[in-house]
C-alpha positions as a Markdown table, in Angstrom:
| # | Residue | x | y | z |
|---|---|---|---|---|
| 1 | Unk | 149.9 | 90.0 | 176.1 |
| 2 | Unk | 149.4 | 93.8 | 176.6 |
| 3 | Unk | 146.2 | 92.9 | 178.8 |
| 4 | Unk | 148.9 | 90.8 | 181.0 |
| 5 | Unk | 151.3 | 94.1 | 181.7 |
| 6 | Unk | 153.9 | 92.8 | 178.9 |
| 7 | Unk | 152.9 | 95.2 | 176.2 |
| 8 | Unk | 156.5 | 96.7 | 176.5 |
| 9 | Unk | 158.2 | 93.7 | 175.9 |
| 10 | Unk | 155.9 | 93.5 | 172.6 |
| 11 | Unk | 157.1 | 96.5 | 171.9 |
| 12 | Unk | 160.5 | 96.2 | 172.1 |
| 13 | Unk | 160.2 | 91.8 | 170.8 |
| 14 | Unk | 157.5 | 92.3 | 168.3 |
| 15 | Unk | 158.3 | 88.7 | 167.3 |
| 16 | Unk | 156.8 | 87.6 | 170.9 |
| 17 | Unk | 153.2 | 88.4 | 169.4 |
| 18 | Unk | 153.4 | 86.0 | 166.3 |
| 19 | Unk | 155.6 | 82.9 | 167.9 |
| 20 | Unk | 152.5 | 80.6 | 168.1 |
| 21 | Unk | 152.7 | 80.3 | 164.2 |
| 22 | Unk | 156.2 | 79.1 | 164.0 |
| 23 | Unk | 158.0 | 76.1 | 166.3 |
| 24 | Unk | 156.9 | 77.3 | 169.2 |
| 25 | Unk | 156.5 | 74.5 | 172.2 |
| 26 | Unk | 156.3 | 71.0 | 170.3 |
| 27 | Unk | 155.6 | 70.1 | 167.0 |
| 28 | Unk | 152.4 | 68.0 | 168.4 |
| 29 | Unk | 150.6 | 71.1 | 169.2 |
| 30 | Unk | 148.9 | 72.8 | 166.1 |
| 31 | Unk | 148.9 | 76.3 | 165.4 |
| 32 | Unk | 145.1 | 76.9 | 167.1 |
| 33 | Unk | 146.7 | 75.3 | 170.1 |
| 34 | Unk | 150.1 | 76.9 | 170.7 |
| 35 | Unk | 148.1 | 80.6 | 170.4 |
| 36 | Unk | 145.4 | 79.1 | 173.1 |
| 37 | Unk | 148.2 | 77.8 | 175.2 |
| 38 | Unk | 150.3 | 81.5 | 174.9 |
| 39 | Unk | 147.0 | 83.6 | 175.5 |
| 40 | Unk | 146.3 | 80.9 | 178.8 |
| 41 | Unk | 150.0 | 81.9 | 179.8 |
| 42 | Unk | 149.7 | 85.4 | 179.3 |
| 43 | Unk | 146.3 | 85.1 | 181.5 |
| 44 | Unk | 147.6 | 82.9 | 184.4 |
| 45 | Unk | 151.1 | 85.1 | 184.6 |
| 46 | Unk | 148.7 | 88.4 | 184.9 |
| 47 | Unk | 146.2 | 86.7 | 187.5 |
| 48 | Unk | 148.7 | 85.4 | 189.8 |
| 49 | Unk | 151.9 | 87.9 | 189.6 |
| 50 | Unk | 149.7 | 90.9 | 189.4 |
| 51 | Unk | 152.4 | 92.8 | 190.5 |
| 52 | Unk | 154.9 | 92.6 | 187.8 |
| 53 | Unk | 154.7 | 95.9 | 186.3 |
| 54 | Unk | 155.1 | 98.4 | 189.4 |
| 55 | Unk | 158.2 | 95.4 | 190.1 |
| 56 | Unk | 159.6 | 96.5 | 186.7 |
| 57 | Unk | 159.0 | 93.8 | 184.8 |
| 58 | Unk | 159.3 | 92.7 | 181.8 |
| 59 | Unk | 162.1 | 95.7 | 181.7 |
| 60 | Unk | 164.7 | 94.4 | 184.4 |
| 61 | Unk | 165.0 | 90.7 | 186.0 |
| 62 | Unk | 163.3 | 90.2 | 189.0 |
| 63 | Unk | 164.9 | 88.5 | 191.9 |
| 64 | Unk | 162.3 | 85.8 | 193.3 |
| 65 | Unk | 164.7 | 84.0 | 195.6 |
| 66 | Unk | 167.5 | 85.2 | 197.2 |
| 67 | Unk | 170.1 | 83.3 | 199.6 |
| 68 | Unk | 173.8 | 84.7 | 200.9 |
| 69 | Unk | 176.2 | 82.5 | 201.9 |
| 70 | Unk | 179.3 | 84.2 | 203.0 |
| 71 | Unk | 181.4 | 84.9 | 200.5 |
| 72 | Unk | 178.2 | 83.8 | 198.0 |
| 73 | Unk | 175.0 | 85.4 | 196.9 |
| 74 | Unk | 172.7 | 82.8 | 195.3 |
| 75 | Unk | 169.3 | 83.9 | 192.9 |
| 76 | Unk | 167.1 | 83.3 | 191.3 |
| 77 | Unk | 165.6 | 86.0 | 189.2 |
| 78 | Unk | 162.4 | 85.6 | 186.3 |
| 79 | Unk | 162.8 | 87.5 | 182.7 |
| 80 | Unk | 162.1 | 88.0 | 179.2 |
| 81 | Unk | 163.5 | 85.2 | 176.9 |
| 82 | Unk | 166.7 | 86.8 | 175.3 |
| 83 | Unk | 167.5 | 85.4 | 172.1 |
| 84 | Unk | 165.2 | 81.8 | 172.4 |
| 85 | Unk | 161.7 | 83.0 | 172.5 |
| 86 | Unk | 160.5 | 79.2 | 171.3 |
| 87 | Unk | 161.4 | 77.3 | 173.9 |
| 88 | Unk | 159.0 | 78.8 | 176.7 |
| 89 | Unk | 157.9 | 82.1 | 177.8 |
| 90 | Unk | 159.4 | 82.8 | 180.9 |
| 91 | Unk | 162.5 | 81.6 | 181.8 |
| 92 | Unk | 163.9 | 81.4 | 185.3 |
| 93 | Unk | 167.8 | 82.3 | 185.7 |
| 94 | Unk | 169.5 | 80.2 | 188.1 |
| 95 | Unk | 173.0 | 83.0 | 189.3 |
| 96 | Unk | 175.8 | 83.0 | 191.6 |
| 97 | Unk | 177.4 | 86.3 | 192.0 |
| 98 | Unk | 175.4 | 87.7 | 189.3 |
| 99 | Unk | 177.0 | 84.8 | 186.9 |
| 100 | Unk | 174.2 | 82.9 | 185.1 |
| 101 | Unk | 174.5 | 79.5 | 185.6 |
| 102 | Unk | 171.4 | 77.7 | 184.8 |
| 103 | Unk | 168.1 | 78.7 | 182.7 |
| 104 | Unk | 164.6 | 77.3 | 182.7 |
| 105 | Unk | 162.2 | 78.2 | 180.4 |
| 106 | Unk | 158.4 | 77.5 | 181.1 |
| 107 | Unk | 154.8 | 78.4 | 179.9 |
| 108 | Unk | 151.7 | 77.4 | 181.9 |
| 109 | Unk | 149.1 | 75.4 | 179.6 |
| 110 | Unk | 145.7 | 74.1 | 180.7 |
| 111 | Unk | 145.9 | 70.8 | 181.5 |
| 112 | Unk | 143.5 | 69.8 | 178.6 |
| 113 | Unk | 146.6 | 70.8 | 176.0 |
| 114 | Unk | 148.4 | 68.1 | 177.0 |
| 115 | Unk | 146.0 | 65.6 | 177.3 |
């Protein structure tokens, strides 16, 4: 995780570092497998958003998709997991007018995880 730019938000979450060995993801995947599948998101997230640090993430949301329509602003903004850090590790927040509406949580796993 600090490799992947998100060694503030183990700082500030220490929990984030040691979530594989609880209910993290399913109850299918063993422990061996959740901590492959978290170190694979932690690599895929660094590879392909290389940019997330100098964006200021994992400190403030970042808007990924923006749309106004008059009187409206719809986004869509990624960020650290609040208060449910077993149910993904990234969720996307779904707002209108800065009101959250909707939130998706998701980790990338190699497809070999899940068979």
């Amino acid at each position: 995780m600090h490799r992947a730019g998100f060694g503030y938000a183990v700082r500030s979450q220490p929990v984030l570092l040691f979530k594989y060995l609880g209910r993290y993801l399913a109850k299918s995947f063993g422990t061996a497998a959740r901590l492959r599948i978290m170190s694979h998101h932690y690599r895929t997230v660094a590879v392909r958003l290389p940019d997330l640090r100098e964006l200021g993430f994992p400190r403030s949301e970042i808007v990924l998709w923006s749309h106004r329509l008059e009187p409206d602003t719809f986004t869509i903004g990624l960020c650290l997991p609040a208060n449910h850090y077993l149910e993904g590790d990234l969720p996307l927040v779904f707002s209108v007018n800065g009101v959250r509406l909707h939130k998706l949580s998701f980790t990338c796993i190699p497809g070999k995880e899940a068979g």
